[in-house]
MDTraj code that builds the backbone (N, CA, C; nanometers):
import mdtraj as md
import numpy as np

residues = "UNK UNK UNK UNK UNK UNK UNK UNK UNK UNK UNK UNK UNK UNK UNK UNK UNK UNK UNK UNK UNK UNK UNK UNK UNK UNK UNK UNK UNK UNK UNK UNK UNK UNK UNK UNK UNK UNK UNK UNK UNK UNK UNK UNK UNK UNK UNK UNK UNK UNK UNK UNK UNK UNK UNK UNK UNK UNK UNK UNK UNK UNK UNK UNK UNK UNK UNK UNK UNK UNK UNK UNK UNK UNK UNK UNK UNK UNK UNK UNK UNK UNK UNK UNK UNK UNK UNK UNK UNK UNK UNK UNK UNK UNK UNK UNK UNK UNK UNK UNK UNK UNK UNK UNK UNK UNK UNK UNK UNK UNK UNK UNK UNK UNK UNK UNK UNK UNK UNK UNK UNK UNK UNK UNK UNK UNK UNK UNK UNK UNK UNK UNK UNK UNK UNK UNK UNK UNK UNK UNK UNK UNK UNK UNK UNK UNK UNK UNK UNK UNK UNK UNK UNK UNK UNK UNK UNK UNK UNK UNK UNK UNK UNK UNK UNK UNK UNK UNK UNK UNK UNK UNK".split()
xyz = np.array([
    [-24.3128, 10.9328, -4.7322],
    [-24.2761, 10.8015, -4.7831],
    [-24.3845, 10.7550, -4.8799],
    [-24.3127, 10.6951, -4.9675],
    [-24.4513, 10.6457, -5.1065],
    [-24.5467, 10.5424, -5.0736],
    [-24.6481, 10.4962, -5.1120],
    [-24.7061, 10.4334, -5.0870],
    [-24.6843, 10.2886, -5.1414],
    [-24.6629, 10.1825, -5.0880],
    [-24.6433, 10.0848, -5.1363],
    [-24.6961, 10.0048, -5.2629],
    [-24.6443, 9.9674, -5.3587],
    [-24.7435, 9.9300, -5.4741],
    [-24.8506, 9.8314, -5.4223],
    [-24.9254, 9.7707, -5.4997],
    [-25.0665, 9.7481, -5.4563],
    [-24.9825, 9.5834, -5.5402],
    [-24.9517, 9.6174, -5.6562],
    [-24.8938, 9.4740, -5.7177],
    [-24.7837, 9.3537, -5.5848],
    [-24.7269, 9.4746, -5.5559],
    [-24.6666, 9.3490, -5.4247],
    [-24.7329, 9.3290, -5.2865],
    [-24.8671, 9.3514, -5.2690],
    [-24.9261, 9.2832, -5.1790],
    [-25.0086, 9.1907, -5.2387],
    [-25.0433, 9.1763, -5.3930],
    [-25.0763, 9.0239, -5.4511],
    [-25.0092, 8.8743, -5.3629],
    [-25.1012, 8.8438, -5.3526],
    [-25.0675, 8.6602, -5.3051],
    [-25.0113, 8.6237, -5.4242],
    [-24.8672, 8.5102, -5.3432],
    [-24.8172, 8.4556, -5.4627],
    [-24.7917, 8.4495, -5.5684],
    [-24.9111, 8.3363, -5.5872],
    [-24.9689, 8.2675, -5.6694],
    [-25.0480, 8.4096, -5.8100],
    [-25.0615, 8.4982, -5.7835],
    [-25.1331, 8.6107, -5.8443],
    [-25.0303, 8.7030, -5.8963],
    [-24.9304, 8.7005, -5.8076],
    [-24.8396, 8.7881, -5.8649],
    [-24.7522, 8.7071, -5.9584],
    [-24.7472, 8.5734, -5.9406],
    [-24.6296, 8.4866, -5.9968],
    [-24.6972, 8.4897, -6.1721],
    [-24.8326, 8.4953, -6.1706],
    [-24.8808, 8.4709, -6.2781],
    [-24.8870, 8.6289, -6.3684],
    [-24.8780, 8.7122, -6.3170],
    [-24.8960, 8.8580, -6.3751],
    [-24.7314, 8.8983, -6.3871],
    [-24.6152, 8.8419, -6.3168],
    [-24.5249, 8.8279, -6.3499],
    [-24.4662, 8.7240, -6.4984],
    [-24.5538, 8.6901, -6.4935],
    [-24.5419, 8.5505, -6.6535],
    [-24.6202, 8.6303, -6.7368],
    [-24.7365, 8.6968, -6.7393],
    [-24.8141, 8.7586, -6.8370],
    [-24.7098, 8.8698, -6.9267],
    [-24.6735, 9.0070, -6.8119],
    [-24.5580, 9.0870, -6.8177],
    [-24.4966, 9.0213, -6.9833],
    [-24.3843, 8.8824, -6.9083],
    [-24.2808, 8.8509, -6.9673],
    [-24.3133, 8.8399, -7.1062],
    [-24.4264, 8.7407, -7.1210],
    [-24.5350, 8.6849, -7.2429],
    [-24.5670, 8.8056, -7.3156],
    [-24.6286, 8.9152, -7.2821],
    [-24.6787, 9.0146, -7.3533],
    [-24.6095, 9.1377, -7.3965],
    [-24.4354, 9.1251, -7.3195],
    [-24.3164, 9.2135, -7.3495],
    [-24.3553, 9.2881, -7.3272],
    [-24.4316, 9.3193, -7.2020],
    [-24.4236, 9.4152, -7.0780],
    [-24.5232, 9.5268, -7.1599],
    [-24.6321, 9.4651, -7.2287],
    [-24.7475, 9.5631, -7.2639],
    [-24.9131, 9.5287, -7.2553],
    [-24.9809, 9.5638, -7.2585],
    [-25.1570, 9.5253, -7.2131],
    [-25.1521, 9.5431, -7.1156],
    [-25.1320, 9.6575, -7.0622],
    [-25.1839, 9.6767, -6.9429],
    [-25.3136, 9.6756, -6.9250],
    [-25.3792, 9.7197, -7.0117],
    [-25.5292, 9.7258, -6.9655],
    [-25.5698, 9.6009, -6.9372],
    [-25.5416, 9.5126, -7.0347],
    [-25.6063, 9.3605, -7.0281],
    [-25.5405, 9.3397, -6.9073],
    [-25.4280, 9.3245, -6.8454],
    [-25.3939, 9.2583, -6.7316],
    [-25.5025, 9.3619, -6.5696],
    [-25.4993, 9.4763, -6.5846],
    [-25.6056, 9.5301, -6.5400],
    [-25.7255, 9.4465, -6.5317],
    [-25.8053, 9.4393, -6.6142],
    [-25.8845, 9.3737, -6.6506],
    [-25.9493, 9.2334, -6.5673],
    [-25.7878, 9.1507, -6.6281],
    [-25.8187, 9.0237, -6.5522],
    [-25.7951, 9.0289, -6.4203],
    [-25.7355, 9.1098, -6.3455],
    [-25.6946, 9.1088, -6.1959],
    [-25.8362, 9.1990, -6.1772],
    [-25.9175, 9.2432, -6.1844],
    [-26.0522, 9.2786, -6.1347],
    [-26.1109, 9.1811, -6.1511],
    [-26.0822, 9.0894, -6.2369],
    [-26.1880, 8.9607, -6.2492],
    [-26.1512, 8.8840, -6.1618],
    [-26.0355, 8.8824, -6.1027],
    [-25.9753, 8.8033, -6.0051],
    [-26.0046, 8.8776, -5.8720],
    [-26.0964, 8.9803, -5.8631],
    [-26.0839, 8.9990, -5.7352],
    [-25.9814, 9.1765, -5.7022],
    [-25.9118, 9.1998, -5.7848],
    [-25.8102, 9.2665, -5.7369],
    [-25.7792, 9.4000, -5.8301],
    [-25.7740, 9.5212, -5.7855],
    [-25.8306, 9.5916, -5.7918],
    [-25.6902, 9.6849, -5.8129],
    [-25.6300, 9.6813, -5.9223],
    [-25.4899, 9.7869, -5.9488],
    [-25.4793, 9.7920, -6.0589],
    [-25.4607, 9.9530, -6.0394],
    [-25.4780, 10.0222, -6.1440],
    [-25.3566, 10.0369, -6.2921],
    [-25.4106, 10.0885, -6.3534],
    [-25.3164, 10.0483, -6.5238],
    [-25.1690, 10.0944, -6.4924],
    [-25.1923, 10.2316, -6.4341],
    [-25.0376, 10.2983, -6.4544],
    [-25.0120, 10.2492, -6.2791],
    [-25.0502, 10.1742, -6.2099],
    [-24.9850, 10.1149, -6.1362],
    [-24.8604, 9.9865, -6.1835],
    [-24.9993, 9.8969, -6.2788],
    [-24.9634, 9.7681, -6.3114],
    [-24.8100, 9.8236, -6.4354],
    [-24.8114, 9.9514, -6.4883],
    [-24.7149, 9.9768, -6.5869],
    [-24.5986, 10.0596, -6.5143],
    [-24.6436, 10.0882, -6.3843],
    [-24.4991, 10.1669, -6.3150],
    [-24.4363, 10.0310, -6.2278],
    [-24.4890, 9.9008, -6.1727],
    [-24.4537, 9.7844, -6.1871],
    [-24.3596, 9.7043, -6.2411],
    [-24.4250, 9.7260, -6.3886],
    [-24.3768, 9.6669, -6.5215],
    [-24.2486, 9.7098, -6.5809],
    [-24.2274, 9.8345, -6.5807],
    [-24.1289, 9.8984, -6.5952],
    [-24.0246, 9.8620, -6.5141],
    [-24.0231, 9.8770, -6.4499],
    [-23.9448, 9.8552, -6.3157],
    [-23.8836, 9.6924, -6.3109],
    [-23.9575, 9.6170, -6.3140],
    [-23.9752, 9.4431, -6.3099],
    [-23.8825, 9.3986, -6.4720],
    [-23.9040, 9.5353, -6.5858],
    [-23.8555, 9.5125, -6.6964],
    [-23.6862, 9.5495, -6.7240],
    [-23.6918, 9.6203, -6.6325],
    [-23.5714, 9.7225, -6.5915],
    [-23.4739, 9.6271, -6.5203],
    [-23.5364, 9.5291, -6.4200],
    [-23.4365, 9.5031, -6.3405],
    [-23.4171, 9.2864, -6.4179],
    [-23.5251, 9.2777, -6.4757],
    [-23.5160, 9.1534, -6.5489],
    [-23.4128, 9.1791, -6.7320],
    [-23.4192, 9.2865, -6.7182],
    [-23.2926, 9.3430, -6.8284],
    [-23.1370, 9.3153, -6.7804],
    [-23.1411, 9.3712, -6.6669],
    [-23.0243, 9.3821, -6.5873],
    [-22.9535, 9.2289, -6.5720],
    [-23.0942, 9.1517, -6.5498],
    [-22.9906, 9.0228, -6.4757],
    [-22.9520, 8.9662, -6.6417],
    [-23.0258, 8.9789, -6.7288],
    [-22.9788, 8.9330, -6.8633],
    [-22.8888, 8.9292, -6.8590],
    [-22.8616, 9.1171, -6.8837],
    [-22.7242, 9.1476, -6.9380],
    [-22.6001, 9.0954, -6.8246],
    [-22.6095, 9.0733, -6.6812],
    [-22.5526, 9.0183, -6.5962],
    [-22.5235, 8.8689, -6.6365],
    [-22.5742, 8.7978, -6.6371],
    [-22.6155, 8.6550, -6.6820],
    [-22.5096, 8.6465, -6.8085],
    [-22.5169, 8.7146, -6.9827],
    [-22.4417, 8.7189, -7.0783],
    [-22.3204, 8.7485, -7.0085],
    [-22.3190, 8.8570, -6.9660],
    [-22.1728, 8.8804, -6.9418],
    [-22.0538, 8.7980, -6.8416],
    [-22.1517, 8.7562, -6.7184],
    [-22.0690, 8.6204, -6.6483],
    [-22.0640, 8.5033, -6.7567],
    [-22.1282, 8.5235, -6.8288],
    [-22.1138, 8.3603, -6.9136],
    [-21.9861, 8.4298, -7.0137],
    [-22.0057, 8.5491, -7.0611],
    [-21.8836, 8.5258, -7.1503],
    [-21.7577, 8.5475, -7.1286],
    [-21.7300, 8.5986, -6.9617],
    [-21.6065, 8.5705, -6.9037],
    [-21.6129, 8.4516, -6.8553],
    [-21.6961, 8.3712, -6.8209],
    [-21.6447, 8.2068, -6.7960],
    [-21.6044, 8.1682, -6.9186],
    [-21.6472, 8.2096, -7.0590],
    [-21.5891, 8.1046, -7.1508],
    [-21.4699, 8.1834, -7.1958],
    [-21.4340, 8.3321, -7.1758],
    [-21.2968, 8.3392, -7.1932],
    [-21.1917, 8.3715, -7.0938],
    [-21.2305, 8.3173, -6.9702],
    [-21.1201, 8.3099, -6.9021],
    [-21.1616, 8.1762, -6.7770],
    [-21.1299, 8.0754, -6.8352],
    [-21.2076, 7.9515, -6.7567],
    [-21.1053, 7.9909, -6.6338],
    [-21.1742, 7.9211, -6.5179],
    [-21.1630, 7.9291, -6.3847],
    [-21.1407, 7.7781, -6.2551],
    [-21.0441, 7.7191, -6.3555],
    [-21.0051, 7.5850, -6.2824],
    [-21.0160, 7.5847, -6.1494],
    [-20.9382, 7.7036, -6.1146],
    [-20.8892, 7.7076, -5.9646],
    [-20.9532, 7.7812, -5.9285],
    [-21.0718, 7.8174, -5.9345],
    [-21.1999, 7.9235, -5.8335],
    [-21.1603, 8.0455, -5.8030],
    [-21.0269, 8.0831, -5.8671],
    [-20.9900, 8.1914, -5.8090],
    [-21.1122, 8.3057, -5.8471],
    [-21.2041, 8.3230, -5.9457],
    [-21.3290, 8.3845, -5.9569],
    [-21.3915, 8.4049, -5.8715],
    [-21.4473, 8.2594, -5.8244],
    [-21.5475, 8.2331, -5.7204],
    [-21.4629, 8.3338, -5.5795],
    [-21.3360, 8.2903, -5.5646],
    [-21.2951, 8.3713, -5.4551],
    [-21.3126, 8.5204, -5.4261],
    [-21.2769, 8.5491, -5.5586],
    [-21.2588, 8.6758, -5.5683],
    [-21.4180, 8.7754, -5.5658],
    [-21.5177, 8.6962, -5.6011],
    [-21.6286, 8.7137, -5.5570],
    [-21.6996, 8.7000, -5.4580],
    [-21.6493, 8.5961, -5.3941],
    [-21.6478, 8.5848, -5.2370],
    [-21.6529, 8.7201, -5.1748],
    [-21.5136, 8.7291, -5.1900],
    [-21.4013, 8.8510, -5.0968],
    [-21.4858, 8.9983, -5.1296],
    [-21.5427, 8.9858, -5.2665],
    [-21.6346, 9.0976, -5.2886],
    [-21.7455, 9.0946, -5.2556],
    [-21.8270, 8.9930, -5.2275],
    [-21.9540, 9.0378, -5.1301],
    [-21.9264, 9.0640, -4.9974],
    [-21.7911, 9.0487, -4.9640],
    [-21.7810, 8.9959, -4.8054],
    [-21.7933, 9.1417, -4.7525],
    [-21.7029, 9.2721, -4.8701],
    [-21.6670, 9.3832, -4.8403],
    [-21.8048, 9.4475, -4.9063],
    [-21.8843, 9.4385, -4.9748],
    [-22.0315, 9.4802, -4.9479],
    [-22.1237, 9.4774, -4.8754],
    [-22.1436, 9.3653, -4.7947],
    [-22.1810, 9.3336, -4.6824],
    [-22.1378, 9.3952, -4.5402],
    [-22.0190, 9.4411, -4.5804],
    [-21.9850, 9.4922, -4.4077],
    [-22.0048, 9.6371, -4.4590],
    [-21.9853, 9.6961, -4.5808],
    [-22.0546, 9.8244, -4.6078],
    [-22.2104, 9.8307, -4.5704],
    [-22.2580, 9.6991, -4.5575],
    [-22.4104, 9.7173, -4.5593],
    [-22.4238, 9.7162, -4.4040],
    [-22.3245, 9.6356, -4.3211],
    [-22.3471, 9.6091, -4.1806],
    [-22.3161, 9.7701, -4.1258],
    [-22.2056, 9.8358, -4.2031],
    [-22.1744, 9.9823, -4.1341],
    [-22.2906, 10.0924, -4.1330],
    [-22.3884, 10.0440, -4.2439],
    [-22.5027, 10.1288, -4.2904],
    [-22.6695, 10.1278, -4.1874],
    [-22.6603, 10.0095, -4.1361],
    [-22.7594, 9.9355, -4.0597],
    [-22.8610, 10.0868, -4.0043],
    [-22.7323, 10.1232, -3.8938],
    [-22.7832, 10.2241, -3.8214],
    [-22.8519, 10.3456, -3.8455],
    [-22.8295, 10.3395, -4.0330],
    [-22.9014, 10.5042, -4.0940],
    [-22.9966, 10.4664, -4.1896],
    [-23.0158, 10.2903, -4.2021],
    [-23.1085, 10.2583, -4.3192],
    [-23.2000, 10.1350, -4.2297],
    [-23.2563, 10.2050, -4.1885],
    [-23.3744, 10.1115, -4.1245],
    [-23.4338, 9.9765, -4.1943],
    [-23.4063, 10.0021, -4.3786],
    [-23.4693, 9.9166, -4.4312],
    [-23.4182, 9.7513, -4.4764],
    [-23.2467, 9.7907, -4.4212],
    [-23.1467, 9.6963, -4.3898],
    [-23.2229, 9.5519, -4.2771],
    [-23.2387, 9.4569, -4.3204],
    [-23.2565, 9.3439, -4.2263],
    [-23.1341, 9.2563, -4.2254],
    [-23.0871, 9.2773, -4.0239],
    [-23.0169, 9.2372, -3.9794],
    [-22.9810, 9.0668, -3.9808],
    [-23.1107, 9.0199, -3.9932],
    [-23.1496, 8.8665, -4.0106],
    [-23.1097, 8.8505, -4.1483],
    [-23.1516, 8.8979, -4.2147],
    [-23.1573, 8.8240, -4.3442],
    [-22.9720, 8.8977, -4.4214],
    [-22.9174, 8.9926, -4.3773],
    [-22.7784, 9.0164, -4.3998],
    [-22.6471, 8.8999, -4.3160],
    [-22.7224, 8.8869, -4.1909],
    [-22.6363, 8.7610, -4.1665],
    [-22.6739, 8.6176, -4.1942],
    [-22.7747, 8.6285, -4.2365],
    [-22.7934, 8.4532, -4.3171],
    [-22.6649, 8.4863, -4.4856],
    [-22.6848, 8.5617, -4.5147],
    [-22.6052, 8.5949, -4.6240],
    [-22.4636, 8.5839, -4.6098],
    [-22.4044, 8.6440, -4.5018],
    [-22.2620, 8.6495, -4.4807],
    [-22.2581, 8.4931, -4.4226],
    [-22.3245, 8.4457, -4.3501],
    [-22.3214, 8.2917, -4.2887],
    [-22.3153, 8.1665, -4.4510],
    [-22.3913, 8.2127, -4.5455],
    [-22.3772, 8.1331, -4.6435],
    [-22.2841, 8.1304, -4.7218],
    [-22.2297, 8.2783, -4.7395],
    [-22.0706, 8.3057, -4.8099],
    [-22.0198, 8.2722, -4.7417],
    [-21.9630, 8.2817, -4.6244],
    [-21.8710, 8.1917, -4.4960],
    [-21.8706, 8.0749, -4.5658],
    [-21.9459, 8.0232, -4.5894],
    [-21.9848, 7.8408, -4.5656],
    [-21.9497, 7.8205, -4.7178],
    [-21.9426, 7.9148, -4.8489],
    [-21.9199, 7.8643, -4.9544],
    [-21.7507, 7.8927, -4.9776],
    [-21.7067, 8.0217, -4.9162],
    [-21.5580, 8.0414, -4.9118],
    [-21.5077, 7.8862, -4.8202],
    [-21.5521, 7.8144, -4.7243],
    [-21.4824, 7.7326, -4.6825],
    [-21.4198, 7.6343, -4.7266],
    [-21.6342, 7.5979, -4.8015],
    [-21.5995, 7.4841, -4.9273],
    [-21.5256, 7.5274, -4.9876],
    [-21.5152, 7.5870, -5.0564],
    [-21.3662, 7.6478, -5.2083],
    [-21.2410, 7.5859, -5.1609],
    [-21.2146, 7.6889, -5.0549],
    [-21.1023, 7.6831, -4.9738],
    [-21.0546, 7.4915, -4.9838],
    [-21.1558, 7.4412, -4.8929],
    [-21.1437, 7.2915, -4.8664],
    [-21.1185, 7.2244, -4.9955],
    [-21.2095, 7.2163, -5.1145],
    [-21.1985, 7.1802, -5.2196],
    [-21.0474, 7.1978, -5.3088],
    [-21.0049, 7.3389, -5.3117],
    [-20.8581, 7.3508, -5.3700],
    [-20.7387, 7.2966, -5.2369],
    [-20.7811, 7.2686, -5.1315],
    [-20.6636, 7.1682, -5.0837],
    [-20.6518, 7.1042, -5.1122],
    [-20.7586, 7.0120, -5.1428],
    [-20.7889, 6.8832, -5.1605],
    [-20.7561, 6.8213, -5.3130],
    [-20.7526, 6.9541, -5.4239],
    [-20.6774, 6.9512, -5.5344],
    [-20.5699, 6.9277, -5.4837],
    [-20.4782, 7.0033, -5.4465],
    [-20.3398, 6.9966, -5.4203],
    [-20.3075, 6.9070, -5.3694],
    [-20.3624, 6.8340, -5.2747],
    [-20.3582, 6.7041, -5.2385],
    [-20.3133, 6.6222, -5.3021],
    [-20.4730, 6.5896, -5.4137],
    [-20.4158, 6.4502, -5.5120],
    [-20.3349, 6.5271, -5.5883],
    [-20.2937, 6.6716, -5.6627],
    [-20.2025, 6.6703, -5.7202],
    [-20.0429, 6.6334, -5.6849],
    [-20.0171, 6.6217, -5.5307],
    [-19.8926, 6.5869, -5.4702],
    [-19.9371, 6.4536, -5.5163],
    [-20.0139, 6.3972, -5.4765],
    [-20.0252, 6.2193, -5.4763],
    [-19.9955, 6.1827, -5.6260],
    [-20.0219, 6.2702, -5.7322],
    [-20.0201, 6.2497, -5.8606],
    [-19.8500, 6.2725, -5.8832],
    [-19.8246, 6.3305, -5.8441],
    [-19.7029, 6.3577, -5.8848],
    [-19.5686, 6.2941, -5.8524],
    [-19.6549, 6.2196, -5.7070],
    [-19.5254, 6.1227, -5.6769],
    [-19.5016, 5.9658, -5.7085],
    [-19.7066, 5.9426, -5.7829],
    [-19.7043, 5.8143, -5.8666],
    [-19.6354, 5.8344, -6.0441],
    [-19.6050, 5.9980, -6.0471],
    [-19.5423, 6.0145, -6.1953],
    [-19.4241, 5.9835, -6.1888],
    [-19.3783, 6.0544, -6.0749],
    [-19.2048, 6.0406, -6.0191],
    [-19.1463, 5.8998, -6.0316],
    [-19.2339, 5.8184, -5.9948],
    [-19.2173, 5.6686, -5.9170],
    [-19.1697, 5.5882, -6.0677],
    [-19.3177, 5.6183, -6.1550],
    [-19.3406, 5.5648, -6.2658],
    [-19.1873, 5.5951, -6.3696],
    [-19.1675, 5.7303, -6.3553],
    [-19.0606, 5.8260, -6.4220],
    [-18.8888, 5.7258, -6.4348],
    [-18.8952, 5.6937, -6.2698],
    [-18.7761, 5.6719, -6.2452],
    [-18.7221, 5.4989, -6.2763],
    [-18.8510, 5.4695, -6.2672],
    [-18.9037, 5.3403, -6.3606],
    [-18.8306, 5.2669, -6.4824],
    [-18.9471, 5.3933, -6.5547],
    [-18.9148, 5.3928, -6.6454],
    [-18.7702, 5.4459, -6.7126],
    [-18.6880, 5.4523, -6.6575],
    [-18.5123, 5.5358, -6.7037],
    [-18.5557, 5.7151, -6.7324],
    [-18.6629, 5.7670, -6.7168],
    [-18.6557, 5.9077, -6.7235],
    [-18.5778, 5.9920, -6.6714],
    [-18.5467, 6.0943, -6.7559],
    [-18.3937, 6.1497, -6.7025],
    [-18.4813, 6.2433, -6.5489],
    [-18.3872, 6.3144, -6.4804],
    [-18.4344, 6.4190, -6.3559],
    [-18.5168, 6.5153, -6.3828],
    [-18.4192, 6.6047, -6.5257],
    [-18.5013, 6.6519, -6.6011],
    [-18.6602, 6.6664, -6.6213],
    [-18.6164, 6.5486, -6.6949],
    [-18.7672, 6.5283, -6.7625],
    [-18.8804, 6.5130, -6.6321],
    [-18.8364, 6.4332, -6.5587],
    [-18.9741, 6.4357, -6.4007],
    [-18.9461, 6.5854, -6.3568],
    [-18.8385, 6.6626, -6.3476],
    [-18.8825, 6.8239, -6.2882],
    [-18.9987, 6.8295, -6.3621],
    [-18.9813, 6.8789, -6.5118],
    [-19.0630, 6.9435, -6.6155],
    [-19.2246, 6.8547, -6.5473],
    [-19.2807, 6.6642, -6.5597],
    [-19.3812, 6.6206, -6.5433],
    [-19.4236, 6.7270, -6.4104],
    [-19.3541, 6.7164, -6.2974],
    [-19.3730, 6.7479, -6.1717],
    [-19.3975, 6.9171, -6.1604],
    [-19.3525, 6.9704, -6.2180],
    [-19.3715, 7.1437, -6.2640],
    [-19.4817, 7.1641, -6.3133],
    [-19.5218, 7.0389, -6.4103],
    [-19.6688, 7.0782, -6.4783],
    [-19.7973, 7.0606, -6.4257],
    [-19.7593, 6.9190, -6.3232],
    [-19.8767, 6.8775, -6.2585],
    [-19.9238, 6.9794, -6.1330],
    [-19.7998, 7.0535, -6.0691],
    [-19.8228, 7.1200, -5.9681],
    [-19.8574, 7.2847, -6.0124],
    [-19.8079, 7.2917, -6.1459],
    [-19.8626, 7.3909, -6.1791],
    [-20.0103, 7.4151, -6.2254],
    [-20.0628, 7.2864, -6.2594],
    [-20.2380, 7.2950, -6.2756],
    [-20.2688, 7.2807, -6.1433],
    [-20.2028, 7.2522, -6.0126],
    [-20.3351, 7.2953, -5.8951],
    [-20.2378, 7.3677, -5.8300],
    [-20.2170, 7.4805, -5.8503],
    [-20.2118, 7.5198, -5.7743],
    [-20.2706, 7.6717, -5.8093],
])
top = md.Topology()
chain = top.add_chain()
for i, resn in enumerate(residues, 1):
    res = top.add_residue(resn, chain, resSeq=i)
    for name in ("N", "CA", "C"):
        top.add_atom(name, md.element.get_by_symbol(name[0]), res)
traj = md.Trajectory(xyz[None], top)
């Protein structure tokens, strides 16, 4: 088994700042960051601090390109009705129990911290859930102050299907 990097047993506060240097210096000077972490006390080496870096650059790439790409399916396929959020739900839910089936052959799996995870998706699928009733809700309530208004006003049957088709067709 490898030896653990020396950069993630930095305190905090030491790593949080050599994590900002990284970003600042576009993931080059190693020596200088060398440098100053001996002046600080701390004692890791260049092609440590750059097999680190790499890595830290690698996976701060990733969430970018993650990040662009959820943003440019939210702006071309907006998501009134959460059906996204659901559907992302439903997809960690079935990663997670791949991860719960795995437990027993990957030691490095924490049981604690996989069910705080499924406990928080629980708790955000509920909200959703609760929230689009609660659309549908006022959209019934909306639809029967249109009706009311409709019939009111001399609107033909017609014409309130079509209001009443449209309103129930945005929540639902």
């Amino acid at each position: 088994m490898p030896q653990r990097s020396r950069v993630l047993e930095l305190p905090k506060e030491v790593k949080a700042w050599l994590d900002d240097a990284l970003i600042d210096g576009n993931f080059s000077g190693y020596q200088s960051l060398e440098e100053v972490l001996r002046e600080k006390g701390f004692a890791i080496s260049r092609s440590a601090l750059h097999r680190y870096g790499q890595e830290f650059e690698r996976r701060l790439s990733a969430l970018k390109i993650a990040s662009e790409q959820a943003r440019a399916i939210a702006d071309a396929v907006p998501d009134d009705e959460g059906a996204m959020s659901d559907a992302l739900i439903r997809l960690f839910q079935e990663k997670a129990f791949q991860v719960l089936l795995n437990m027993e052959t990957d030691p490095k799996i924490s049981f604690s911290g996989l069910g705080q995870a499924i406990a928080q998706v629980s708790g955000t699928s509920t909200t959703l859930k609760r929230w689009q009733a609660e659309v549908r809700v006022r959209a019934q309530a909306a639809v029967s102050n249109v009706e009311a208004i409709a019939r009111q006003g001399g609107l033909s049957a017609e014409a309130a299907a079509s209001i009443r088709q449209t309103i129930l067709g945005i929540a639902s």
